[in-house]
PALOFI-671933 format. One line per field, with one value per residue (C-alpha): residue in three letters; x, y, z. Coordinates in pm, 1 decimal. Example, Ala and Ser with C-alpha at 12.3 -4.5 7.8 and 13.67 -1.06 7.14 Angstrom:
resn: (ALA_SER)
east: (1230.0_1367.0)
north: (-450.0_-106.0)
up: (780.0_714.0)
***
This chain:
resn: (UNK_UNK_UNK_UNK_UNK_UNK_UNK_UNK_UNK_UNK_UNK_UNK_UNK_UNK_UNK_UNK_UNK_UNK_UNK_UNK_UNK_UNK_UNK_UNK_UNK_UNK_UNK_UNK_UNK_UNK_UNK_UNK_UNK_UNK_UNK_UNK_UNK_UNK_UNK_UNK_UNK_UNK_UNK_UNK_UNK_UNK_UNK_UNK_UNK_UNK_UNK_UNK_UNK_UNK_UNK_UNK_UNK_UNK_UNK_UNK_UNK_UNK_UNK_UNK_UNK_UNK_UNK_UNK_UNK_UNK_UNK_UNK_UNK_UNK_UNK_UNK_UNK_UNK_UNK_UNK_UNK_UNK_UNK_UNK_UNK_UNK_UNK_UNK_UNK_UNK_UNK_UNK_UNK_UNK_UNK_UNK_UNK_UNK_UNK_UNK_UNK_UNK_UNK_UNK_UNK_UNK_UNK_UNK_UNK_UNK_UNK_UNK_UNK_UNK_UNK_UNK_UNK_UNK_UNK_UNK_UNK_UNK_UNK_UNK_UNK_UNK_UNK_UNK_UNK_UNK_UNK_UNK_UNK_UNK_UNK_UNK_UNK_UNK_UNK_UNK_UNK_UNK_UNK_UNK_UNK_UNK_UNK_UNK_UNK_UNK_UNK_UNK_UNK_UNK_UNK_UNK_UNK_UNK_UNK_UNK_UNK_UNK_UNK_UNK_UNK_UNK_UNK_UNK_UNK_UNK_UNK_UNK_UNK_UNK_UNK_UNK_UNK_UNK_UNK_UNK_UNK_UNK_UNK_UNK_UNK_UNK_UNK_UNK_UNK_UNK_UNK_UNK_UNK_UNK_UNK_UNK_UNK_UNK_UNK_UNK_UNK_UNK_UNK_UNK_UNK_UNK_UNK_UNK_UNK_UNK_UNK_UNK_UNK_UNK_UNK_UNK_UNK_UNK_UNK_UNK_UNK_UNK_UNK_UNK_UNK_UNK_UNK_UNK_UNK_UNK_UNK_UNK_UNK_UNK_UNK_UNK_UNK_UNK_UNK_UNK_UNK_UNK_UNK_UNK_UNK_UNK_UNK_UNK_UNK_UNK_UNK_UNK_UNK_UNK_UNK_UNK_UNK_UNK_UNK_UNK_UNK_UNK_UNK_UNK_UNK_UNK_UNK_UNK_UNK_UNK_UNK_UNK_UNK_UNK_UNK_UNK_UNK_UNK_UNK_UNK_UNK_UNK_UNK_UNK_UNK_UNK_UNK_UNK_UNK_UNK_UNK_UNK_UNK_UNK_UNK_UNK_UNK_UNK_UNK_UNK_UNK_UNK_UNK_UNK_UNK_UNK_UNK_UNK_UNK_UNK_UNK_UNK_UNK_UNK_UNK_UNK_UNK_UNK_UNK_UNK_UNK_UNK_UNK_UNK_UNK_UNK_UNK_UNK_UNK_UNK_UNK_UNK_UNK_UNK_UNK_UNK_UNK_UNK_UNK_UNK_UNK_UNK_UNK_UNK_UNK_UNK_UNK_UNK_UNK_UNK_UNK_UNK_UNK_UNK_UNK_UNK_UNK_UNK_UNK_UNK_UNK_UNK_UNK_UNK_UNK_UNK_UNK_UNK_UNK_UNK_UNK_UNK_UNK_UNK_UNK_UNK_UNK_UNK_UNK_UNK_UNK_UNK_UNK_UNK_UNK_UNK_UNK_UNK_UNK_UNK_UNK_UNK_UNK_UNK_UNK_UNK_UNK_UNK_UNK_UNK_UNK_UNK_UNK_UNK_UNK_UNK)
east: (0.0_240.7_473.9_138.0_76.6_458.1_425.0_92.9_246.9_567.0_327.8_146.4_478.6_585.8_248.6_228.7_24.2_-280.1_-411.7_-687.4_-760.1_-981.2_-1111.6_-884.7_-1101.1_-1077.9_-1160.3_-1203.6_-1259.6_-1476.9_-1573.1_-1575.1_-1865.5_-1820.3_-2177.3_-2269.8_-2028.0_-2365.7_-2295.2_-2027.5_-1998.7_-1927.3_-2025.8_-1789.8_-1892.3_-1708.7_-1694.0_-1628.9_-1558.9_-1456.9_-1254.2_-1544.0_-1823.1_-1941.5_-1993.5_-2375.3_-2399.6_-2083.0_-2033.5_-1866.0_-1687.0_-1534.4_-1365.6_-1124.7_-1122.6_-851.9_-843.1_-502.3_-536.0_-550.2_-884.1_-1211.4_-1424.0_-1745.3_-2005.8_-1855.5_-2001.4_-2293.7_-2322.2_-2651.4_-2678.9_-2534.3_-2489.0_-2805.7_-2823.8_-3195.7_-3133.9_-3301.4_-3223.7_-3371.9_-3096.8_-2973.7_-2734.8_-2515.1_-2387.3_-2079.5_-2026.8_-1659.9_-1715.3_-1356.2_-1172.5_-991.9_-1276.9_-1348.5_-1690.5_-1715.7_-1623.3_-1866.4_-2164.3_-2088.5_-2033.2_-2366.2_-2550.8_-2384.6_-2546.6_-2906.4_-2828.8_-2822.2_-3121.7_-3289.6_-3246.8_-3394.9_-3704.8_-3824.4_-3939.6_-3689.7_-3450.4_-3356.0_-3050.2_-2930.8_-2682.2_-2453.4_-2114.1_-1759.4_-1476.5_-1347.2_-1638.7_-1923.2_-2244.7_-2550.3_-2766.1_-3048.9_-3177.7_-3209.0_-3537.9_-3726.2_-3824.3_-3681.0_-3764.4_-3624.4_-3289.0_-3246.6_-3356.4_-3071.1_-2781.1_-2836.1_-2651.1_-2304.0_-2001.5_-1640.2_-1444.1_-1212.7_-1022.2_-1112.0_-1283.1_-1347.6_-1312.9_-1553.0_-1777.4_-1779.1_-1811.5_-2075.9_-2288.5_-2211.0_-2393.2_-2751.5_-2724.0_-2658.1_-2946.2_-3213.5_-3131.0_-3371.3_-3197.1_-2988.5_-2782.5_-2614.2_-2398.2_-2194.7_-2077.9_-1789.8_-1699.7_-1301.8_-1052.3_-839.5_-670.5_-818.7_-681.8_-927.4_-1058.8_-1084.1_-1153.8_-927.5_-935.8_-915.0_-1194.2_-1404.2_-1351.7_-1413.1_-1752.9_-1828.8_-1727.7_-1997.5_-2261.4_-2217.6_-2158.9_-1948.3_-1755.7_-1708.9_-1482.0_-1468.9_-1156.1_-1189.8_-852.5_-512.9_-263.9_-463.3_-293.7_-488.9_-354.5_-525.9_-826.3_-811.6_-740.5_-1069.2_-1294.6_-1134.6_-1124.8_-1474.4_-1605.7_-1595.8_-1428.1_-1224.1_-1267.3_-1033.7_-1211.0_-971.0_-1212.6_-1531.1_-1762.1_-1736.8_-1941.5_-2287.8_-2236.6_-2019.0_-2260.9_-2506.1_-2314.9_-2266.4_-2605.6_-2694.7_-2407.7_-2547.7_-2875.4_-2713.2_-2568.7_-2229.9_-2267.4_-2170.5_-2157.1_-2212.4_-2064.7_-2152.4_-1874.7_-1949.5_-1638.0_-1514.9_-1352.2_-1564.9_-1298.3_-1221.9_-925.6_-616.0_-830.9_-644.1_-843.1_-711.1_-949.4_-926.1_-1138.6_-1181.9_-1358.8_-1304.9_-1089.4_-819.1_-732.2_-639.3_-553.8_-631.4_-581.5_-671.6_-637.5_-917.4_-946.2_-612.7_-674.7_-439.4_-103.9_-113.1_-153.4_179.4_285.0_78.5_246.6_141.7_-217.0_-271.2_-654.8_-895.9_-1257.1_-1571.2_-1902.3_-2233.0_-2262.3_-2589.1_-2828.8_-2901.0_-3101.0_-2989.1_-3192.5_-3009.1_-2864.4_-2829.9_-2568.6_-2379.8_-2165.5_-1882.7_-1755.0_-1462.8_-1193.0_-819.7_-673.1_-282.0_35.5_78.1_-84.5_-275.9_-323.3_-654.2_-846.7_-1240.5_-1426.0_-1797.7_-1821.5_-2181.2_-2330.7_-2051.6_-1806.2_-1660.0_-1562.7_-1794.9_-1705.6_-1400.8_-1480.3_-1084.1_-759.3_-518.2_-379.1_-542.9_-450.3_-518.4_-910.8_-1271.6_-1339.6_-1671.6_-1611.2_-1957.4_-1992.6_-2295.6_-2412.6_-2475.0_-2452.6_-2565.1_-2852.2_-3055.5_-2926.4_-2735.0_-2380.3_-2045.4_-1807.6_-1487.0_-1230.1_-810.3_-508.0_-156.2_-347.6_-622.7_-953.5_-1328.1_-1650.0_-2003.6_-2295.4_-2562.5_-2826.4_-2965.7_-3311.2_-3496.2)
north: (0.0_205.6_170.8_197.6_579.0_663.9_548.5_774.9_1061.8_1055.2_974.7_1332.1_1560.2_1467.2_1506.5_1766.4_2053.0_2014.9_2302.6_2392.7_2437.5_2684.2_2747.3_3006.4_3334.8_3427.9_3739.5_3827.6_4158.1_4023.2_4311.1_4733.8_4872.7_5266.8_5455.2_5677.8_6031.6_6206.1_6045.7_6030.3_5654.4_5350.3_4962.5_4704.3_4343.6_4109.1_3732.0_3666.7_3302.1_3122.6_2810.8_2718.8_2833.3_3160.1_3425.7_3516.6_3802.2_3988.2_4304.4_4659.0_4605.7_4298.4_4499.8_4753.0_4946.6_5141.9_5337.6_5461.8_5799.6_5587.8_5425.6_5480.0_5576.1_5364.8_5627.5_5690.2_5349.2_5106.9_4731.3_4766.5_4433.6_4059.5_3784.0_3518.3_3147.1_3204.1_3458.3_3309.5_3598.1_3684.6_3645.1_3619.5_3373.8_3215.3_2892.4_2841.6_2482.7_2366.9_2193.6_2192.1_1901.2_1931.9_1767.0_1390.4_1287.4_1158.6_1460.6_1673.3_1468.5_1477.5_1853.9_1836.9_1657.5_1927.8_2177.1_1959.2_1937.5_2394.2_2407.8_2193.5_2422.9_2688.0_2733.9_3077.1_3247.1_3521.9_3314.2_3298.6_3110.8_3145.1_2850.3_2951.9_2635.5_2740.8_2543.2_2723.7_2995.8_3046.3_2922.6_3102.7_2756.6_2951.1_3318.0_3381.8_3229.5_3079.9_2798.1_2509.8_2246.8_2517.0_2505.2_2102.4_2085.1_2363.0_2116.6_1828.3_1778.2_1883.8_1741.2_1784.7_1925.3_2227.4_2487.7_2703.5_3040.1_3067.2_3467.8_3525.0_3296.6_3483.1_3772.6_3669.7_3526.1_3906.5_4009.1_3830.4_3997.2_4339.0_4303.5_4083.9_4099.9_4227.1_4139.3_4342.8_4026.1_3934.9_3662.8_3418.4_3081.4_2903.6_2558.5_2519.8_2241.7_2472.8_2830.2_2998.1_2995.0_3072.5_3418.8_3755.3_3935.4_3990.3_3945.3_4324.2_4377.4_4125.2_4308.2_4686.0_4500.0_4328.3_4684.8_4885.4_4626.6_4518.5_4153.5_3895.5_3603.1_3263.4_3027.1_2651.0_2464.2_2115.4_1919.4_1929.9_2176.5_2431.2_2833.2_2945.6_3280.8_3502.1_3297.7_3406.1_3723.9_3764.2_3642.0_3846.4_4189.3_4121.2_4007.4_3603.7_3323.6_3103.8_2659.9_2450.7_2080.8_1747.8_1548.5_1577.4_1351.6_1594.6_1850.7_1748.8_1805.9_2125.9_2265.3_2197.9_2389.3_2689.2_2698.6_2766.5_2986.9_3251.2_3231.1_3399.7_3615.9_3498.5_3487.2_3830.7_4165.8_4474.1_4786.2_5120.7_5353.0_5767.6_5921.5_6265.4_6121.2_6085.2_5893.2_5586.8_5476.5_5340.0_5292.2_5059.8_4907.3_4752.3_4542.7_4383.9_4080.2_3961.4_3651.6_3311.1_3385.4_3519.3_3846.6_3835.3_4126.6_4119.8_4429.2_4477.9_4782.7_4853.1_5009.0_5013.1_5242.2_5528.9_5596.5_5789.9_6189.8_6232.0_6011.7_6093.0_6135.9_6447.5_6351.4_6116.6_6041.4_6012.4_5953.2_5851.0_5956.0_5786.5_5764.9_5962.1_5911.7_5636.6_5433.1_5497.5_5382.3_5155.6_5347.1_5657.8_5827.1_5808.3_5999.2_5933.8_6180.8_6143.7_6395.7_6324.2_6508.8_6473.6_6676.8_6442.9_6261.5_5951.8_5657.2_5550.9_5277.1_5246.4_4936.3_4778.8_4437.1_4224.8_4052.2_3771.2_3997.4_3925.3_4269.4_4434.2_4726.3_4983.6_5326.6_5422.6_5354.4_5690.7_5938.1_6218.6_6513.3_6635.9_6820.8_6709.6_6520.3_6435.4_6145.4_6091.1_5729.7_5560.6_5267.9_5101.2_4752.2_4693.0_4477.3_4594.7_4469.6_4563.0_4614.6_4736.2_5001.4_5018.9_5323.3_5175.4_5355.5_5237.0_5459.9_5200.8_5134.2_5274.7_5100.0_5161.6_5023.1_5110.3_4999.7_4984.3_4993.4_4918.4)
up: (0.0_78.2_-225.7_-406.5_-236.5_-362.4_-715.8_-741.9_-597.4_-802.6_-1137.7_-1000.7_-937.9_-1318.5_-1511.9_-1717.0_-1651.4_-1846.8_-2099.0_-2188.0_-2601.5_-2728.0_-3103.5_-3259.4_-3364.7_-3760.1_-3917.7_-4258.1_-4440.3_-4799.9_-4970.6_-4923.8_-5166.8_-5184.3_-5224.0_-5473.0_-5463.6_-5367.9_-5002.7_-4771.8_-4647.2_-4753.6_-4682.7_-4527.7_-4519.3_-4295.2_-4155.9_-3800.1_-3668.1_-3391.7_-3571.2_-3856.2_-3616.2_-3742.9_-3435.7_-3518.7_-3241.8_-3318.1_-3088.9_-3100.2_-2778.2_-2996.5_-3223.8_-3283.4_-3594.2_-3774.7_-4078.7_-4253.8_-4028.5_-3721.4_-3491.1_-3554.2_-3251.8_-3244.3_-3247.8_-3641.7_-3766.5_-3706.9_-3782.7_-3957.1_-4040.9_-3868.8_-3991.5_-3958.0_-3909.5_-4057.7_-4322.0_-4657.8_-4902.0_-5251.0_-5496.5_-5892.2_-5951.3_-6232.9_-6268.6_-6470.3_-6574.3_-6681.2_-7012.2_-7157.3_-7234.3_-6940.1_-6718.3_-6702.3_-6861.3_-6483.9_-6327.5_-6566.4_-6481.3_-6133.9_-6138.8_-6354.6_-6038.8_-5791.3_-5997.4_-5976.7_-5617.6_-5558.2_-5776.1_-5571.9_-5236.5_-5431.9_-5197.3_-5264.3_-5655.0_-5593.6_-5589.8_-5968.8_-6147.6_-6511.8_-6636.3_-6859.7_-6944.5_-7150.4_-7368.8_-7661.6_-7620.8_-7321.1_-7375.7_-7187.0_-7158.2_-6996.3_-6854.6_-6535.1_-6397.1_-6092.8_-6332.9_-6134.2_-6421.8_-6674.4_-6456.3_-6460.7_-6837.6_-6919.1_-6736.6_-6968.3_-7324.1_-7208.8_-7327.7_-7289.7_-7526.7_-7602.2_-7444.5_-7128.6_-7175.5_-6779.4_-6769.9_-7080.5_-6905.0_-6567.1_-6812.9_-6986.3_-6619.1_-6509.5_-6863.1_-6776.1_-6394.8_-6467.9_-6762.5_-6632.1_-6247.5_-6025.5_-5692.0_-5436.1_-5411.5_-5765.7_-5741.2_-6056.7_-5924.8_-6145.2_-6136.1_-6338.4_-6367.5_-6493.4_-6553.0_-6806.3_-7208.9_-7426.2_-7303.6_-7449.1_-7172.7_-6887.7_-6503.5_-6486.9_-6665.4_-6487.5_-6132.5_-6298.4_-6425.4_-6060.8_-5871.7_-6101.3_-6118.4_-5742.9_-5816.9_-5633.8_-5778.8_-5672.9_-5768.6_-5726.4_-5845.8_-5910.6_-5910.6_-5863.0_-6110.8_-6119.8_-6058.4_-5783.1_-5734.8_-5997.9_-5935.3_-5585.9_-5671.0_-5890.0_-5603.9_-5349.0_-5572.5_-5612.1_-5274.1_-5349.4_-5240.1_-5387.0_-5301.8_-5385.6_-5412.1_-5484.9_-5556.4_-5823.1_-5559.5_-5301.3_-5555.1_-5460.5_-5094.7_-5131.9_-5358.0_-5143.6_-4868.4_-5093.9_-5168.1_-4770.0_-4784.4_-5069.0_-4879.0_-4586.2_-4793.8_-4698.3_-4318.2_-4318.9_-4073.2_-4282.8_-4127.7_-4212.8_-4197.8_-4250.0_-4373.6_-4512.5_-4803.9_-5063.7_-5313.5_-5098.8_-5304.0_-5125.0_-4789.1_-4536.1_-4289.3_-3963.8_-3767.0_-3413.3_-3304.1_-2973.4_-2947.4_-2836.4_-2536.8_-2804.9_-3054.1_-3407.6_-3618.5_-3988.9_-4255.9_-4605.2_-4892.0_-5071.0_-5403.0_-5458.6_-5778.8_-5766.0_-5530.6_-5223.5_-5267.6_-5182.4_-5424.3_-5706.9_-6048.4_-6296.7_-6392.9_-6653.2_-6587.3_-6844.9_-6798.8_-7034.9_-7016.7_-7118.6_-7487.8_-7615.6_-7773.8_-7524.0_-7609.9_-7959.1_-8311.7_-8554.3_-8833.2_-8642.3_-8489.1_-8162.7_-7965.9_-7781.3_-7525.4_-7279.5_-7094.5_-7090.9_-6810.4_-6922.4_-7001.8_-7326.0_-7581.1_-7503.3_-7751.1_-7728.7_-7853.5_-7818.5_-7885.9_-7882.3_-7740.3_-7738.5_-7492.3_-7564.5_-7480.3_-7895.6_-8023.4_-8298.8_-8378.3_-8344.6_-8319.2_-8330.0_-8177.6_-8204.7_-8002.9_-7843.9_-7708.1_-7334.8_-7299.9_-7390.3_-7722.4_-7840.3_-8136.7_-8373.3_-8511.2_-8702.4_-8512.6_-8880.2_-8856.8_-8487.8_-8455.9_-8176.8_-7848.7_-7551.8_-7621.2_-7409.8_-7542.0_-7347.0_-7396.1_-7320.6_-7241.1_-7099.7_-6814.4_-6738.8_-6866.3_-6902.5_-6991.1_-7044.6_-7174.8_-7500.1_-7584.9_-7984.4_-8038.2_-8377.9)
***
């Protein structure tokens, strides 16, 4: 007994001291959506969790917010909005199918019952989807409707086969939401084994599209070898996410997942934040949670459009203006007006795109010198339609839309 009493006391003295684990809290500033210049604040959307579990009744006293100037005093915003395990939101939606020879015929129709699977959770009318798939070229396989039949009918007859035109797909998904959407909430969902190789229209122009249309991409990449970076990049510019998913029979259940996910609009905070700047380019924000027993830090620039004031070069701006008539008849003429503000000559090139985002027209491409220029050009040869002109520099871009009527 007593040797018995020794042993346990000795096992005791060299234990180790036991700690306690606790979830780690995560933070995550999405998306910062500037309002119109007419008003002086702006929108920032945000994800709080402790580990995976999102933190529903996210405080003030949880958080401490900076700007580039230094803190921000909680009486100067509001969190009009938390994030809701309930929340079952109106939205517009597209989903992108990869049809490229890159996937599997396996993979496809498994991506093809993922897709079955979201329009299946579709409980309310406003709730709409369009389907649109891509290879070589996208293909919009439907418009955006509450038809649930409609939906399932417009996922059948795909094939793979051909290259990867993922951006002019995204492109062309942000096409039917900025003309047929009636939601607040606009979202495209893409599904690519692959970078994209077939496109004519850049990641840059995608985000300038998302920012003035107020639409948020999503990206799911199926497989292993794919880039994920600029993919990333895309969703985060414009308020998505990017997942990465190994394997194509985990689709149906992650789609699934994604499907509760847009319904709660994203399990997001949105902050309102009154500010005297009315520009909101190169806007740092700092943010502080406290939550499960722990701190983390997180920071993010937003808009990162032009350098600091301090900084800036000579100007080289150059802006466009709504093309007039607008609507405008076919056969009749248009005008094209737009200010360089510059010390020098710009080259500048000004095309029409259609709803495809394939280039129909060129209205010029030579230099310019610095003031206002009004250019006349007969829309002869447009069918009636909605189409997208876009002005390039080496200074950036600027795009607008048209519409011909017969």
């Amino acid at each position: 007994m007593k040797r018995t009493c020794i042993l346990i006391l000795l096992l005791l003295a060299g234990a180790a001291p036991v700690t306690q684990l606790h979830a780690q809290p995560r933070l995550e500033l999405r998306h910062l959506k500037p309002n119109t210049p007419d008003y002086y604040y702006y929108q920032l959307y945000i994800a709080a969790y402790c580990a995976d579990s999102v933190i529903y009744d996210l405080q003030k006293h949880q958080l401490i917010y900076e700007e580039t100037l230094g803190r921000i005093d909680t009486n100067s915003y509001t969190i009009d909005r938390r994030a809701s395990p309930a929340r079952n939101s109106c939205y517009d939606l597209v989903l992108v199918m990869d049809n490229s020879s890159s996937i599997s015929a396996d993979a496809l129709s498994r991506s093809i019952t993922a897709a079955h699977a979201y329009v299946d959770t579709m409980a309310r009318d406003c709730q709409r989807a369009a389907i649109a798939s891509f290879a070589d070229r996208p293909t919009l396989r439907s418009f955006l409707t509450e038809d649930r039949q409609a939906l399932h009918d417009a996922l059948e007859g795909m094939a793979p086969g051909g290259k990867r035109a993922l951006y002019d797909a995204i492109f062309q998904g942000m096409l039917e939401l900025s003309t047929n959407g009636t939601a607040r909430l606009k979202v495209v969902l893409a599904l690519t084994t692959g970078n994209d190789n077939a496109s004519g229209n850049p990641a840059e122009w995608l985000i300038e599209t998302a920012h003035r249309d107020d639409i948020r991409v999503f990206i799911v990449g199926l497989g292993s070898g794919i880039f994920e970076e600029p993919l990333r990049e895309l969703c985060t510019e414009t308020g998505g996410l990017y997942f990465p998913v190994a394997d194509a029979e985990a689709l149906p259940e992650r789609y699934t997942e994604l499907a509760g996910f847009v319904q709660r609009e994203f399990d997001e905070h949105r902050i309102v934040r009154r500010t005297r700047d009315v520009i909101m380019q190169n806007l740092h924000i700092s943010m502080r949670l406290e939550a499960c027993d722990d701190s983390v830090w997180v920071s993010r620039l937003f808009n990162p459009n032009v350098t600091s004031a301090s900084e800036l070069p000579p100007p080289t701006s150059f802006r466009l203006g709504q093309s007039y008539p607008n609507p405008v008849h076919a056969n009749a003429q248009l005008h094209f007006r737009f200010d360089i503000d510059a010390a020098r000559q710009l080259p500048l090139r000004l095309q029409i795109f259609d709803r495809l985002g394939r280039e129909v027209a060129r209205v010029f491409d030579r230099r310019f010198p610095p003031g206002s220029h009004l250019v006349a050009w007969s829309s002869a040869g447009l069918r009636p339609g909605v189409y997208f002109y876009r002005l390039v520099s080496g200074e950036g871009m600027r795009t607008g839309t048209l519409t011909v009527i017969p």
